[in-house]
FIGUMAR-607557 format. One record per residue (C-alpha): x, y, z. Coordinates in steps of 0.02 Angstrom, whole numbers. Example, Ala and Ser with C-alpha at 12.3 -4.5 7.8 and 13.67 -1.06 7.14 Angstrom:
{{615, -225, 390}}
{{684, -53, 357}}
//
This chain:
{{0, 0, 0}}
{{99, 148, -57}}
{{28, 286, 1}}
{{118, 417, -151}}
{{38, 260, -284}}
{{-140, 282, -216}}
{{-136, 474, -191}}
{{-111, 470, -375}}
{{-261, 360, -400}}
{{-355, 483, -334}}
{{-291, 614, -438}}
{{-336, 531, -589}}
{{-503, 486, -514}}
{{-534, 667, -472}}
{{-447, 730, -644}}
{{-518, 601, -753}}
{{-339, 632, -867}}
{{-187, 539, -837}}
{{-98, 684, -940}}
{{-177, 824, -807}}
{{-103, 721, -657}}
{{74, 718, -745}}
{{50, 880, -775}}
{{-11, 922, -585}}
{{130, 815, -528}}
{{292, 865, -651}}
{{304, 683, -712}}
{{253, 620, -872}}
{{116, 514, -901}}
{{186, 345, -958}}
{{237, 360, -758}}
{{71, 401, -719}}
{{8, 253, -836}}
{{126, 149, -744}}
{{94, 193, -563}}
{{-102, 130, -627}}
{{-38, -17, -690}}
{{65, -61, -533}}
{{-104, -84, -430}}
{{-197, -154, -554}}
{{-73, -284, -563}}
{{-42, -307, -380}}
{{-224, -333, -355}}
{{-278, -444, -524}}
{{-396, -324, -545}}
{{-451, -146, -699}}
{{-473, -2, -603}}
{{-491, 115, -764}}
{{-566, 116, -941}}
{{-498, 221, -1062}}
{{-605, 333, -1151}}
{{-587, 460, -1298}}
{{-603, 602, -1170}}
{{-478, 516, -1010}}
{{-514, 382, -921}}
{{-660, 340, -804}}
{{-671, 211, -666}}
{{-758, 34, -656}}
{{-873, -21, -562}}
{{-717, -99, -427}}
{{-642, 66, -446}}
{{-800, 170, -411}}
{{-815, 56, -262}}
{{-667, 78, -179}}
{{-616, 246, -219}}
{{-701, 317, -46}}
{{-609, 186, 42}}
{{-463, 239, -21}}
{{-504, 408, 14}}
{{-530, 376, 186}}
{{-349, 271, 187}}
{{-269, 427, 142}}
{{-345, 552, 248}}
{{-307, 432, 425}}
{{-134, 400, 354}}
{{-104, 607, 328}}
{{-205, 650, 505}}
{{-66, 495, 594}}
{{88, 590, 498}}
{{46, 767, 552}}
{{2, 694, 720}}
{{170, 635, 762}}
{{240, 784, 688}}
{{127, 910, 796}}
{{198, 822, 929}}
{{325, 964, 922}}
{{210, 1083, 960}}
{{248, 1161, 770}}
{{115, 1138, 655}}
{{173, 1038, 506}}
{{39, 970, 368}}
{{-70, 1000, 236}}
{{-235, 1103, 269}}
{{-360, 1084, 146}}
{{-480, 1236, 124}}
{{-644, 1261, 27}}
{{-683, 1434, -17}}
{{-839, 1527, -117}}
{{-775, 1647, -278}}
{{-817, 1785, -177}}
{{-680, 1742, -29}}
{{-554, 1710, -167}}
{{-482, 1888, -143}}
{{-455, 1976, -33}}
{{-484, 1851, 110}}
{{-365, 1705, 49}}
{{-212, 1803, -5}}
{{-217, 1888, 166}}
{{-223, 1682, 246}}
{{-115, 1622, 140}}
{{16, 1775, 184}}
{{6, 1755, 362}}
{{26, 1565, 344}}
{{163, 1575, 275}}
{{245, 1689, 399}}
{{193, 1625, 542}}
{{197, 1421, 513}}
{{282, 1386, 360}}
{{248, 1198, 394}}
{{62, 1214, 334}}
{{23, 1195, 159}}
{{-147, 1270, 114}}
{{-215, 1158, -22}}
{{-353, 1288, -95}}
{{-532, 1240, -195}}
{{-655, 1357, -238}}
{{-840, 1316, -282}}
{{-1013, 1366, -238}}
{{-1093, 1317, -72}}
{{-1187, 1171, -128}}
{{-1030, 1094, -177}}
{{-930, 1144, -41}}
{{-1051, 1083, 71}}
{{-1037, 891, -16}}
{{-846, 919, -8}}
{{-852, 937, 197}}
{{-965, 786, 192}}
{{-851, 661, 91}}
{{-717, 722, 173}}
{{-615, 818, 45}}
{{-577, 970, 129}}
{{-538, 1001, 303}}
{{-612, 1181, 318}}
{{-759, 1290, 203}}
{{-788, 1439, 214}}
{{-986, 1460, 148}}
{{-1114, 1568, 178}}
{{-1264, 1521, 303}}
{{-1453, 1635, 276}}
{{-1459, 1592, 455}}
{{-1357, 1583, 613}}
{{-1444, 1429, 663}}
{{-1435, 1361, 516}}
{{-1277, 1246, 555}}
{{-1208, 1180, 725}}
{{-1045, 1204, 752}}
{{-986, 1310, 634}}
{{-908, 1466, 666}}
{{-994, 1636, 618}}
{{-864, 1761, 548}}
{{-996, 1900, 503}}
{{-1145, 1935, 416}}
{{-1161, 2037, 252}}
{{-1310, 2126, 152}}
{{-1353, 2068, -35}}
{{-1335, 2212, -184}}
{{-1443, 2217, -334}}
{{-1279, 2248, -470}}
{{-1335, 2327, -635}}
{{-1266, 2405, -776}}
{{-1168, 2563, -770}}
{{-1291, 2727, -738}}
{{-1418, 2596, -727}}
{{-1596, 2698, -659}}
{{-1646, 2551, -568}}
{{-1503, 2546, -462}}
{{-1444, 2727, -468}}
{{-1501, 2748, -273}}
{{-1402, 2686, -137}}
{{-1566, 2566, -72}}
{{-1680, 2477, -199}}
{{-1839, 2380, -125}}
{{-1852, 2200, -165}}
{{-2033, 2211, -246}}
{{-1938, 2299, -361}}
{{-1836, 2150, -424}}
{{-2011, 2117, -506}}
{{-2000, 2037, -694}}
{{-1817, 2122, -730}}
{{-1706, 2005, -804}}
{{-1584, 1911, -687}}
{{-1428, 1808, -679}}
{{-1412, 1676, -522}}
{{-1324, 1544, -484}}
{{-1360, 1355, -547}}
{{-1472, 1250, -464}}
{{-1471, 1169, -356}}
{{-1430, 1285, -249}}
{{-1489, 1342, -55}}
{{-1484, 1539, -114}}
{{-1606, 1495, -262}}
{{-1726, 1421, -137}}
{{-1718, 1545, -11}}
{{-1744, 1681, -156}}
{{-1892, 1561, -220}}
{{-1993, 1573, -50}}
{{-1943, 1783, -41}}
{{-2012, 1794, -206}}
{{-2171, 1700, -167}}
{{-2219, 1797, 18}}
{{-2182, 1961, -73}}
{{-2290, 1898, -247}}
{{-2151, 1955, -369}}
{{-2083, 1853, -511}}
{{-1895, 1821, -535}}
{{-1857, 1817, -718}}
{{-1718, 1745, -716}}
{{-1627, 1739, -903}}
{{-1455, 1695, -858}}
{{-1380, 1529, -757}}
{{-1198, 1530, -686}}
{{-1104, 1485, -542}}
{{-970, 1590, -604}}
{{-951, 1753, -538}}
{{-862, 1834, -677}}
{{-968, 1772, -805}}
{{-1125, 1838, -715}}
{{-1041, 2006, -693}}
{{-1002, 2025, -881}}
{{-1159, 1962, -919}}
{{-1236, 2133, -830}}
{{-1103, 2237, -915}}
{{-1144, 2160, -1065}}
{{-1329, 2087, -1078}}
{{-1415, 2223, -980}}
{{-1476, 2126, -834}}
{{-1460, 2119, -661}}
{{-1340, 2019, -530}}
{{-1375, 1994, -343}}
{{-1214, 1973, -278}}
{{-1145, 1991, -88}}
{{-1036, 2145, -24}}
{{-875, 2097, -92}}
{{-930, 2030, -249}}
{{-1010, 2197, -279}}
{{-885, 2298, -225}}
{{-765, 2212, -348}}
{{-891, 2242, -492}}
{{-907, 2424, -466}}
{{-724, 2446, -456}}
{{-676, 2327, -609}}
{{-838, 2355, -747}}
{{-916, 2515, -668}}
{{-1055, 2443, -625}}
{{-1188, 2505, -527}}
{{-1246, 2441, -357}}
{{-1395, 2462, -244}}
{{-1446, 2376, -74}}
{{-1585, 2264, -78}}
{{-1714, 2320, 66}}
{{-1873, 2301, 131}}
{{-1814, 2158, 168}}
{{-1664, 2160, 186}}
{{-1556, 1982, 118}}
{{-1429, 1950, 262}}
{{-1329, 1797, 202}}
{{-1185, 1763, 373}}
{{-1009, 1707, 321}}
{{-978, 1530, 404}}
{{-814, 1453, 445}}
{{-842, 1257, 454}}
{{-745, 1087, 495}}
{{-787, 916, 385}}
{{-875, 811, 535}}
{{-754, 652, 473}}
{{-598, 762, 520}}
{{-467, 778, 667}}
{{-420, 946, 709}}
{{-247, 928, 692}}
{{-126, 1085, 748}}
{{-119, 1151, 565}}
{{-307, 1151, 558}}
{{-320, 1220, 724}}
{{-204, 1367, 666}}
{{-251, 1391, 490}}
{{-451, 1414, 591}}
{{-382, 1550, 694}}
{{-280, 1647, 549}}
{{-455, 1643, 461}}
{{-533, 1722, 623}}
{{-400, 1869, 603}}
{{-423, 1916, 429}}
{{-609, 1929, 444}}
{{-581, 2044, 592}}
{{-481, 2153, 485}}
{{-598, 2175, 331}}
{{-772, 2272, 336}}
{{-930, 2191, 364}}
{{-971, 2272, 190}}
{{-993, 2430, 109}}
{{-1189, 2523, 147}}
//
């Protein structure tokens, strides 16, 4: 059971491309292709089927890929253990984040990480919260950082702020030309949200409904760039969080105005996969993420 072998295995589960893992790893990918063959011939057994696009797994492999998963993670938790006996944290730290944390939030973690316990390796996804929310569950990440519409929402986790949600609209759009906008006002006007599914779509679903307003919504994407273009653009209308916003105005001009009456809190969540140890480097990286949210503005009014 080589531990390197099987971390590669997951790679190319996760990848789908033995090319993409030699390329991840600065190998080439007849090693790749041979590391593969090593267990498959070790076990008697085809782990992958090549395809035109990659490779995909078998049934065996689909099977015990989450095993293997969870191999790796207790085998990682036991080495940083015995290192942290030290009392310096030493390991990798494996963090979840939304687009809208990207910047300036991680390049402030990642800074002070690096200064303070240059032991920890941040390994760094990004998706939306549905996804980050399956990550903590399988066990993929360590720590997400997500937004809650609730503080009760989640036990547990720990609640870094809360922030307002922005109606963002083209530049010297009327419609968001004020500093407030109501929400009955959102009314038929073509919108871009995230995919489904998605917790903010269905919270947005029952607003909609209790205030008897329809959201037209034109445009699909989890990606916040794309949706942002798409108002600069298309000529509709984002509803984006503080940051997000913020970063629109400054980058495409775009105009922003504060959705009221009601007003959309969505609260900034730091939380721990329940399968887990809170290692040292965890423990630290959590606190470091405490500190930069300190230091940064619950979000412009």
């Amino acid at each position: 059971m080589n531990y390197e072998v099987w971390k590669t295995f997951v790679d190319v589960c996760e990848l789908g491309s033995l090319s993409k893992v030699a390329s991840l790893h600065g190998i080439s990918q007849p090693q790749v292709s041979r590391q593969m063959k090593t267990i498959e011939e070790a076990f008697n057994c085809q782990l992958f089927i090549r395809t035109g696009r990659g490779v995909e797994l078998t049934d065996l492999g689909k099977r015990i890929e989450p095993e293997v998963r969870s191999w790796l993670q207790h085998t990682e938790q036991l080495q940083n253990s015995i290192r942290n006996t030290s009392g310096i944290p030493i390991g990798k730290v494996r963090l979840a984040i939304l687009p809208s944390t990207a910047a300036p939030w991680l390049s402030e973690v990642y800074k002070l990480a690096k200064e303070r316990y240059p032991g920890i390796q941040l390994e760094v996804r990004e998706a939306q919260g549905n996804q980050l929310e399956n990550w903590l569950e399988e066990g993929r990440v360590d720590l997400a950082l997500l937004f809650r519409h609730s503080i009760d929402d989640k036990g547990g986790d720990i609640y870094l702020r809360d922030t307002a949600t922005f109606l963002v609209g083209p530049p010297n759009d009327p419609l968001t030309a004020n500093p407030t906008i109501e929400f009955s006002e959102l009314n038929g006007i073509p919108l871009t949200l995230f995919c489904r599914p998605s917790s903010w779509r269905d919270r947005l679903d029952v607003l909609a409904r209790r205030y008897d307003i329809e959201l037209n919504v034109v445009l699909e994407a989890d990606s916040l760039s794309l949706q942002t273009h798409a108002v600069a653009a298309d000529k509709c209308y984002a509803m984006l969080g503080a940051y997000s916003s913020e970063s629109a105005r400054n980058l495409l001009g775009l105009s922003v105005s504060r959705i009221i009456a009601p007003g959309i809190k969505r609260y900034l969540a730091l939380s721990m996969s329940p399968h887990g140890q809170l290692t040292l480097a965890i423990k630290k990286v959590k606190e470091l993420i405490k500190e930069v949210s300190e230091k940064y503005p619950p979000g412009f009014e």
